[in-house]
py3Dmol code that shows the C-alpha trace and the ligand (Angstrom):
import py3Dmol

protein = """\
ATOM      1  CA  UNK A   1      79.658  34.978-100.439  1.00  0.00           C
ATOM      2  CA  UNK A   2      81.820  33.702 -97.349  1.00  0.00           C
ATOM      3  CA  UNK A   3      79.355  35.443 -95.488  1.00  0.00           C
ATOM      4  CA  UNK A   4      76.468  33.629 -96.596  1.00  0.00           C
ATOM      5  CA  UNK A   5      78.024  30.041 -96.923  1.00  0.00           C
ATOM      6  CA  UNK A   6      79.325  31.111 -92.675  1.00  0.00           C
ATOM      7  CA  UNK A   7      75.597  32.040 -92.049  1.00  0.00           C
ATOM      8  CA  UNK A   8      74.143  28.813 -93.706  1.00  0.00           C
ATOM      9  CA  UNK A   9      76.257  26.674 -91.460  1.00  0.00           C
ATOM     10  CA  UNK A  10      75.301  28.921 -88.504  1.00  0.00           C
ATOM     11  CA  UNK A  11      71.876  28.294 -89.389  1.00  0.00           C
ATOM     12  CA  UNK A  12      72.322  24.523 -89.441  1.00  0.00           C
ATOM     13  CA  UNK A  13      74.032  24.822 -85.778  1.00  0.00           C
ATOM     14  CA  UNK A  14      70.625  26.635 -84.736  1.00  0.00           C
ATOM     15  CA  UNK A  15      68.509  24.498 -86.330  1.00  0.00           C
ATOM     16  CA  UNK A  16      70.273  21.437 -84.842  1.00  0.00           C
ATOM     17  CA  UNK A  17      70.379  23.263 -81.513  1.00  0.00           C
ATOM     18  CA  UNK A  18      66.674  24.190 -81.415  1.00  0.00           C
ATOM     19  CA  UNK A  19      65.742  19.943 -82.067  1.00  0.00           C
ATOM     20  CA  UNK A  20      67.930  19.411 -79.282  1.00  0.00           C
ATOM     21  CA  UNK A  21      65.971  22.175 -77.494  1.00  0.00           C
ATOM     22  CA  UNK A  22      62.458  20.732 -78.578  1.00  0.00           C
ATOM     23  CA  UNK A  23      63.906  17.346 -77.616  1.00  0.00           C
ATOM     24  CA  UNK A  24      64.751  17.749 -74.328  1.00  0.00           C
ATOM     25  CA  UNK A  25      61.680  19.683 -73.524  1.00  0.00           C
ATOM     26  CA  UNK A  26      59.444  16.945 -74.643  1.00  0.00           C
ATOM     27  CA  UNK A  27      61.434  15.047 -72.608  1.00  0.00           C
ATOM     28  CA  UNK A  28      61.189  16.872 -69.564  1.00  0.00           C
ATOM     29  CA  UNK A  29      57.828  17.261 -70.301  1.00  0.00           C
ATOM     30  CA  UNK A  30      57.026  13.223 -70.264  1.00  0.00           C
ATOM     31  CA  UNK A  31      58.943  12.915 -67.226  1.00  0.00           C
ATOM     32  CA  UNK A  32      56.312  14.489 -64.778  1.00  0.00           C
ATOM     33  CA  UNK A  33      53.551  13.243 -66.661  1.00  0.00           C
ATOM     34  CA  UNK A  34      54.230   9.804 -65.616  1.00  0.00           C
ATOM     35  CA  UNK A  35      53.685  10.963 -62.185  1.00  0.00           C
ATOM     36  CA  UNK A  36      52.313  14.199 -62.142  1.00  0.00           C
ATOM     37  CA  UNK A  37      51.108  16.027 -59.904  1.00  0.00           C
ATOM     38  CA  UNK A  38      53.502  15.235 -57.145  1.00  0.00           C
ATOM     39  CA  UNK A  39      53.899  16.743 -53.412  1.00  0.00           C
ATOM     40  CA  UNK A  40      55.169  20.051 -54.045  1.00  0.00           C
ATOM     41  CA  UNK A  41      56.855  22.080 -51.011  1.00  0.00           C
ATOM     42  CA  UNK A  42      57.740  25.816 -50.425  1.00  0.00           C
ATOM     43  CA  UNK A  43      60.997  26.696 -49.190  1.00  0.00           C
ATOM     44  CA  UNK A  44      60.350  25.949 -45.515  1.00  0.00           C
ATOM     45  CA  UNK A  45      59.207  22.639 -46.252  1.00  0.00           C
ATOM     46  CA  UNK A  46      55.369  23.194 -45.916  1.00  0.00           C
ATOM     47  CA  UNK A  47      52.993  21.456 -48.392  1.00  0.00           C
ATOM     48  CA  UNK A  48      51.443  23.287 -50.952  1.00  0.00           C
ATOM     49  CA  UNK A  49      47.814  22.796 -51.358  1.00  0.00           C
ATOM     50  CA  UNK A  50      47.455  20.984 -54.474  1.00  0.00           C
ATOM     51  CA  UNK A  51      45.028  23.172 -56.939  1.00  0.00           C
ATOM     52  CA  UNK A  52      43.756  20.752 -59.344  1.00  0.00           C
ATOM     53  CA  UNK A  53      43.053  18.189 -56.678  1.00  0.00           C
ATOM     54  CA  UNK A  54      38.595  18.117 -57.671  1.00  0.00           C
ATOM     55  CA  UNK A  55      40.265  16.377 -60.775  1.00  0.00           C
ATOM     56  CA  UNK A  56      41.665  13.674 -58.739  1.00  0.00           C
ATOM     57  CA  UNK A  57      40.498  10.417 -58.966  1.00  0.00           C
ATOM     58  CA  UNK A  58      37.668  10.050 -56.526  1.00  0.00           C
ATOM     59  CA  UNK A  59      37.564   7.302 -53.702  1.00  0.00           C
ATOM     60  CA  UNK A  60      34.566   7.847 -51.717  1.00  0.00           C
ATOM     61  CA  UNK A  61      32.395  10.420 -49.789  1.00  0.00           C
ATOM     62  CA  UNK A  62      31.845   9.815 -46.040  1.00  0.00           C
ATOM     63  CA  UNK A  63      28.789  11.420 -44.404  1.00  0.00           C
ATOM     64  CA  UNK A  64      29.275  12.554 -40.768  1.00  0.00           C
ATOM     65  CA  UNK A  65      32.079   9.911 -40.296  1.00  0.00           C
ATOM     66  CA  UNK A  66      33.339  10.813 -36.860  1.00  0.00           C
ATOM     67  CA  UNK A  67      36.856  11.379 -36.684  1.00  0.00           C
ATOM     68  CA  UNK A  68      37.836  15.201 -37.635  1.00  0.00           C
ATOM     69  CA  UNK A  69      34.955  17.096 -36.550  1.00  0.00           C
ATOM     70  CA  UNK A  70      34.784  17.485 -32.322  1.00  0.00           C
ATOM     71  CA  UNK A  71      32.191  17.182 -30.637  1.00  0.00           C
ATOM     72  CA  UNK A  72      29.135  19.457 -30.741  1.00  0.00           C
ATOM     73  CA  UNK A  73      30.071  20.398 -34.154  1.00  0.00           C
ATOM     74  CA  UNK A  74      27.120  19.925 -37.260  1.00  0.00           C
ATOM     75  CA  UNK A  75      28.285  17.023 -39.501  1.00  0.00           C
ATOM     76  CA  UNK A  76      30.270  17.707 -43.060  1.00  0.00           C
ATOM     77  CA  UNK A  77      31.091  15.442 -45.870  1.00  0.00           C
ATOM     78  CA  UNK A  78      34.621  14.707 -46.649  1.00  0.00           C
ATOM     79  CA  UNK A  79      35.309  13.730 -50.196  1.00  0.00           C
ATOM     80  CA  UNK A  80      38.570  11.675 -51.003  1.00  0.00           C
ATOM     81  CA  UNK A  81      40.513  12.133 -53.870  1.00  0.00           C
ATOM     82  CA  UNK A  82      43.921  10.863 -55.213  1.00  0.00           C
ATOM     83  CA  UNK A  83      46.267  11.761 -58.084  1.00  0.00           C
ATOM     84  CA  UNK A  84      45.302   9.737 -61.082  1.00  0.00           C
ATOM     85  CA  UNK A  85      48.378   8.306 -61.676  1.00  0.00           C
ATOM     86  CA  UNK A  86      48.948   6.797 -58.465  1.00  0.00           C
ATOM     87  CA  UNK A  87      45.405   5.262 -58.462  1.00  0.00           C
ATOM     88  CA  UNK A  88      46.640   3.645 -61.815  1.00  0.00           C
ATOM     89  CA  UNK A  89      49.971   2.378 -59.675  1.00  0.00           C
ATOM     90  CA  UNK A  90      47.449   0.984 -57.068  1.00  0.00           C
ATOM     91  CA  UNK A  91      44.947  -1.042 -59.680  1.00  0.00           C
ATOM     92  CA  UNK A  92      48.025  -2.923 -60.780  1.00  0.00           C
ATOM     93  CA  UNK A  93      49.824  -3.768 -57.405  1.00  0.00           C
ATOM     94  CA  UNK A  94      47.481  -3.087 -54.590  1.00  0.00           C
ATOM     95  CA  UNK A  95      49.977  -0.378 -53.123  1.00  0.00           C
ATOM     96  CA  UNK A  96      50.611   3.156 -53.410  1.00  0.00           C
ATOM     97  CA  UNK A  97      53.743   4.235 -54.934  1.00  0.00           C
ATOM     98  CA  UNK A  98      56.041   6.791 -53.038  1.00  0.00           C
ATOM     99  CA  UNK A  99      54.663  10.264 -53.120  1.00  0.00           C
ATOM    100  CA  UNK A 100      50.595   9.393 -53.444  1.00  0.00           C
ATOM    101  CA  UNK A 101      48.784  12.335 -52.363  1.00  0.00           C
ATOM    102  CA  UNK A 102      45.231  12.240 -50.679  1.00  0.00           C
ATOM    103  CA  UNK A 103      43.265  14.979 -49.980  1.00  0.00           C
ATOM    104  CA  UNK A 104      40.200  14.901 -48.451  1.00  0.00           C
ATOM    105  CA  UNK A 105      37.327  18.044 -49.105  1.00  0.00           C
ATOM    106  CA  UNK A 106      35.570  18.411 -46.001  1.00  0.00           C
ATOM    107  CA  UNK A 107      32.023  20.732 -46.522  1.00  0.00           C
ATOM    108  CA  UNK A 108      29.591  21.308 -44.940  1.00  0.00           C
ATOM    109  CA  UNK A 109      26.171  20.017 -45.454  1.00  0.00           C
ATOM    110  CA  UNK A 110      22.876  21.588 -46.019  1.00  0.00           C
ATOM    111  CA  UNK A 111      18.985  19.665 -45.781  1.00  0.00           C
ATOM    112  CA  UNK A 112      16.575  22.771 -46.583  1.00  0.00           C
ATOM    113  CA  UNK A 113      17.307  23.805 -50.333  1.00  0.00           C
ATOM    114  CA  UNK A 114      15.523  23.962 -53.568  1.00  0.00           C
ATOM    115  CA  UNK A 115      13.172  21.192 -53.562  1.00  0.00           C
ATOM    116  CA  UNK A 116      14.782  19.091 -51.339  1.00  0.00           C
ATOM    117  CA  UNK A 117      12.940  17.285 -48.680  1.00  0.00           C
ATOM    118  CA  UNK A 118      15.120  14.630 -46.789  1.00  0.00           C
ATOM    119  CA  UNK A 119      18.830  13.889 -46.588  1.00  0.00           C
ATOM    120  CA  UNK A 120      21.502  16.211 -46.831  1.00  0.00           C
ATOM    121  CA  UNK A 121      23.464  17.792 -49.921  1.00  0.00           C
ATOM    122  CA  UNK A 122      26.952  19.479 -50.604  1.00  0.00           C
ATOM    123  CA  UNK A 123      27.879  22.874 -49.544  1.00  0.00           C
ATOM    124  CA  UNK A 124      30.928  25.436 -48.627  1.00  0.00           C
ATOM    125  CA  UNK A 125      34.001  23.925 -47.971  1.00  0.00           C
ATOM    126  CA  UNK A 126      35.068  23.685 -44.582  1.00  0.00           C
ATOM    127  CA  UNK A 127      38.410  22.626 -44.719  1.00  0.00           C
ATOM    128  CA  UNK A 128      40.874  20.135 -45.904  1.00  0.00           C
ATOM    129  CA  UNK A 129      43.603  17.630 -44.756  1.00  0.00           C
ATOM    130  CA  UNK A 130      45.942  15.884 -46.638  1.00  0.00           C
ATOM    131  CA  UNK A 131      47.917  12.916 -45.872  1.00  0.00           C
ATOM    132  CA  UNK A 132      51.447  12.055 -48.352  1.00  0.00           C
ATOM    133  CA  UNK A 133      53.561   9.239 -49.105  1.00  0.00           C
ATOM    134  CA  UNK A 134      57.128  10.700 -49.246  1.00  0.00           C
ATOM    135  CA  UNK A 135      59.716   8.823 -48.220  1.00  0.00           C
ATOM    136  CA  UNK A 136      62.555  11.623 -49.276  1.00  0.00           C
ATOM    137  CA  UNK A 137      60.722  14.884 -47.666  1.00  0.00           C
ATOM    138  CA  UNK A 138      59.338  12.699 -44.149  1.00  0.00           C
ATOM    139  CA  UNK A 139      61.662  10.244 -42.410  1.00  0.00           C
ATOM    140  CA  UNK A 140      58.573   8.063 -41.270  1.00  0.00           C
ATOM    141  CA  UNK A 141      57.535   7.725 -44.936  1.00  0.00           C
ATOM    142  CA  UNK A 142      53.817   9.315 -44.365  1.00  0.00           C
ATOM    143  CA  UNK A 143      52.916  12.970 -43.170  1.00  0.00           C
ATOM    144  CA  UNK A 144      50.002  14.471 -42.260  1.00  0.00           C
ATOM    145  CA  UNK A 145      48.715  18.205 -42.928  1.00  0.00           C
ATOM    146  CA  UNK A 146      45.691  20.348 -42.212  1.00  0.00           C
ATOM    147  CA  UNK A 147      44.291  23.467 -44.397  1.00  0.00           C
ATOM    148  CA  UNK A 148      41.707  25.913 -43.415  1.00  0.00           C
ATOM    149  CA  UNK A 149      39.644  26.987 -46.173  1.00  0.00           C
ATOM    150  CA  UNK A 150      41.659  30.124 -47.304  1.00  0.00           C
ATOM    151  CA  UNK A 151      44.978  28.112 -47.012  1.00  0.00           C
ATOM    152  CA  UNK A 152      47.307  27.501 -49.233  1.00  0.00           C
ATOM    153  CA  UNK A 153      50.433  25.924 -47.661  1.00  0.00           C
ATOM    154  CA  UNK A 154      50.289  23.921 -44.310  1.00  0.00           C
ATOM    155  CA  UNK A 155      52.853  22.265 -41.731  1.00  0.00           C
ATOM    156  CA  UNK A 156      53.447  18.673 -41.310  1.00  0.00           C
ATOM    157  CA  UNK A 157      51.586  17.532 -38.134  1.00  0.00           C
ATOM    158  CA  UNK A 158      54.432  17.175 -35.722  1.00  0.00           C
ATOM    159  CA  UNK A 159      56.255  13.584 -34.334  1.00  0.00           C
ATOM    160  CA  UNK A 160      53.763  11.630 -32.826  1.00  0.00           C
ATOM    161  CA  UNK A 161      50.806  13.418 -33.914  1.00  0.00           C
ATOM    162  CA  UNK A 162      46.796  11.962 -33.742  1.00  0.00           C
ATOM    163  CA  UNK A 163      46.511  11.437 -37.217  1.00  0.00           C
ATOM    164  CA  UNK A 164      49.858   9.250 -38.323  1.00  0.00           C
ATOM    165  CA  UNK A 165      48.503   6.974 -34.929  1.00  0.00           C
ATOM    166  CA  UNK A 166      45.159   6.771 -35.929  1.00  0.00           C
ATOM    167  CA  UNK A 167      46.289   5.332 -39.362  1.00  0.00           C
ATOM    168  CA  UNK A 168      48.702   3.831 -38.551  1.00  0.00           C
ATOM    169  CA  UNK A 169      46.815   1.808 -36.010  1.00  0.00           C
ATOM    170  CA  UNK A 170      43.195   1.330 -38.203  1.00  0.00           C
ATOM    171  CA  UNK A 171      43.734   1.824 -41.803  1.00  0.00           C
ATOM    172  CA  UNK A 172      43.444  -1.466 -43.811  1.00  0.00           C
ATOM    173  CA  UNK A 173      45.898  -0.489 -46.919  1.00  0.00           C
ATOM    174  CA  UNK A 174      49.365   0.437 -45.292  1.00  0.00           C
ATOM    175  CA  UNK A 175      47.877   4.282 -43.954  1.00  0.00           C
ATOM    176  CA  UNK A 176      44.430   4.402 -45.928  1.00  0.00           C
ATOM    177  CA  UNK A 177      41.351   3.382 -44.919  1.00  0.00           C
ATOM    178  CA  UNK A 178      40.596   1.079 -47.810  1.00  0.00           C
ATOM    179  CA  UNK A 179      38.182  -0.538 -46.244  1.00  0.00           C
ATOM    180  CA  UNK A 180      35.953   2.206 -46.498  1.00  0.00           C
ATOM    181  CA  UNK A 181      36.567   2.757 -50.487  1.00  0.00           C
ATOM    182  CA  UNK A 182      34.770   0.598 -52.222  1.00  0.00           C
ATOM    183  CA  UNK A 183      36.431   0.881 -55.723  1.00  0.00           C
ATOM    184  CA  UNK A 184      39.604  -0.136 -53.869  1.00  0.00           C
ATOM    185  CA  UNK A 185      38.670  -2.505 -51.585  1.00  0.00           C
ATOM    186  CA  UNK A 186      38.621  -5.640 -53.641  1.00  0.00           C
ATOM    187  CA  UNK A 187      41.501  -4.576 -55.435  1.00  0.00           C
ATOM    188  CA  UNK A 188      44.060  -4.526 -52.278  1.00  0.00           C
ATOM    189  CA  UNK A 189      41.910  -8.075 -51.294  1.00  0.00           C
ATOM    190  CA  UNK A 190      42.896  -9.288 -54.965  1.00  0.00           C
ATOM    191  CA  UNK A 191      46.841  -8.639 -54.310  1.00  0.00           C
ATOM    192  CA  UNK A 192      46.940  -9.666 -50.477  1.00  0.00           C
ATOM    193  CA  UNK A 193      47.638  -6.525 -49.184  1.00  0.00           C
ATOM    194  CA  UNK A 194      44.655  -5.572 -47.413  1.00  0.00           C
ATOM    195  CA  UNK A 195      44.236  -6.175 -43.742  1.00  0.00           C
ATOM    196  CA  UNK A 196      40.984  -7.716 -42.750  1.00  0.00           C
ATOM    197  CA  UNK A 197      41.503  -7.320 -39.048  1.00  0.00           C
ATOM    198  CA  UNK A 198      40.977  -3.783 -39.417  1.00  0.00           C
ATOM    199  CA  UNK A 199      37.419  -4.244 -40.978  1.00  0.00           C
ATOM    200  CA  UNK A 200      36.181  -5.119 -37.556  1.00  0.00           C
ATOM    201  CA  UNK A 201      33.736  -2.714 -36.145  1.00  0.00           C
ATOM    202  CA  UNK A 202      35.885  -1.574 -33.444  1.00  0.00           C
ATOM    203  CA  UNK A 203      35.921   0.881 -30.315  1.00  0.00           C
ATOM    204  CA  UNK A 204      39.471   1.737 -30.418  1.00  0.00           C
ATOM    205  CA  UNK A 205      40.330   5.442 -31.106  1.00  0.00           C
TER     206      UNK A 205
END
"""
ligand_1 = """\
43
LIG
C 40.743 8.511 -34.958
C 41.214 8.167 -36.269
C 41.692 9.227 -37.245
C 42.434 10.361 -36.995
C 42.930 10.910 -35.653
C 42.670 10.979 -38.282
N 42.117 10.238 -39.283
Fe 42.314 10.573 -41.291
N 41.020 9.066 -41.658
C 40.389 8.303 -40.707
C 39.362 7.501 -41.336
C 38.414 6.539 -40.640
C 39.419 7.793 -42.716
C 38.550 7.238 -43.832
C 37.204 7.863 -43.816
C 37.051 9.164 -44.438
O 37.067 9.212 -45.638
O 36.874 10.160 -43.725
C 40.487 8.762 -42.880
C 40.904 9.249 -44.092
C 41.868 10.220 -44.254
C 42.389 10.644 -45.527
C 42.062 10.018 -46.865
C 43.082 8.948 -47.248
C 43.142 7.741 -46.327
O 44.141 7.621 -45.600
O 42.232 6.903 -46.316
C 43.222 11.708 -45.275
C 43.950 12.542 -46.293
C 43.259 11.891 -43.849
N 42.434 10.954 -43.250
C 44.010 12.855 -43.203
C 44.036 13.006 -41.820
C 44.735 14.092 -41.132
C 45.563 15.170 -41.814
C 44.533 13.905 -39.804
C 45.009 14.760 -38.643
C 44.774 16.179 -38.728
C 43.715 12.701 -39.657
N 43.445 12.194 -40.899
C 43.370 12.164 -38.439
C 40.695 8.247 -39.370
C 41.474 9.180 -38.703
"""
view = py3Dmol.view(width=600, height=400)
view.addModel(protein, "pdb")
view.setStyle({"model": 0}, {"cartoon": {"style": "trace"}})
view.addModel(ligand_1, "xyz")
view.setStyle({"model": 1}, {"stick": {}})
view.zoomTo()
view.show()
């Protein structure tokens, strides 16, 4: 008898801990979605390549836009994407929250195919860079990083590196190039934090 009424009780206790349990994992589990997916880092500090990043929000495709690719090499596409949630962030304030992610899909592209005539279409991916905003992981707030194809972590570009100068010097939204996303565009013109100057068709590199 004293057995049983000591095992009832402990069953309350387990009960009452497994809520808690439930409670704090939904919890937890509300937490990130808010602002999920964030940068993630291994344990040297290098980026991982974000897997789920083709269900991004997507800003734009630029054809052959000369700034990666050298010279002499064919032309790709790059495809920009962002996490969902800081696109959300950006509709409602025309700025992107700390740690926005962008990731841009660079592949290749292809005219004969199928039964297409003219223009170009879609192929392997080439490569991809990705640009953060992290103020506690990069003392100058935004960091740069380059993947090959088979990559899965990468390096922050060091101090003083092309792309945090290029921009930092061009870009129209803080370091994005707004101007060139057209969903986004009047949005940051809406809130007064898009810079016109840097719509100018300009030589500078
Ligand atoms: C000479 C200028 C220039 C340099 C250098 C440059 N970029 Fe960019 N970047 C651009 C332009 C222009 C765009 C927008 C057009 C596009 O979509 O390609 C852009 C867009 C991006 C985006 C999409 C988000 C955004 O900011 O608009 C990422 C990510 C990015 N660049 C990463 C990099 C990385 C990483 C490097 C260095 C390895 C780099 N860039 C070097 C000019 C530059």
């Amino acid at each position: 008898m004293r057995f049983r009424v000591r095992s009832a009780s402990f069953l309350v206790r387990c009960f009452g801990a497994a809520c808690l349990g439930v409670m704090c994992c939904a919890l937890l589990a509300a937490a990130p979605e808010a602002k999920s997916p964030t940068p993630q880092y291994d344990a040297k500090g290098n980026l991982l390549l974000p897997a789920d990043y083709r269900d991004w929000e997507f800003l734009s495709a630029g054809y052959g836009m000369n700034y990666s690719p050298g010279p002499g090499s064919h032309e790709m596409f790059t495809n920009v994407f962002v996490q969902r949630w800081a696109y959300q962030k950006f509709l409602n304030s025309g700025k992107w929250p700390d740690q926005s992610m962008f990731v841009i899909d660079q592949r290749d592209a292809q005219s004969k195919g199928s039964i297409n005539k003219t223009g170009h279409f879609q192929t392997d991916l080439m490569g991809l860079v990705v640009e953060t905003k992290d103020s506690a992981h990069n003392p100058e707030q935004w960091a740069y990083y380059a993947f090959g194809s088979d990559d899965k972590t990468a390096e922050a570009m060091p101090k003083g590196n092309p792309c945090f100068a290029c921009h930092d010097a061009h870009a129209a939204v803080e370091h994005t190039f707004v101007q060139f996303y057209p969903t986004l565009k009047p949005v940051a013109k809406k809130f007064g934090t898009y810079d016109e100057k840097r719509e100018q068709v300009s030589d500078a590199k």
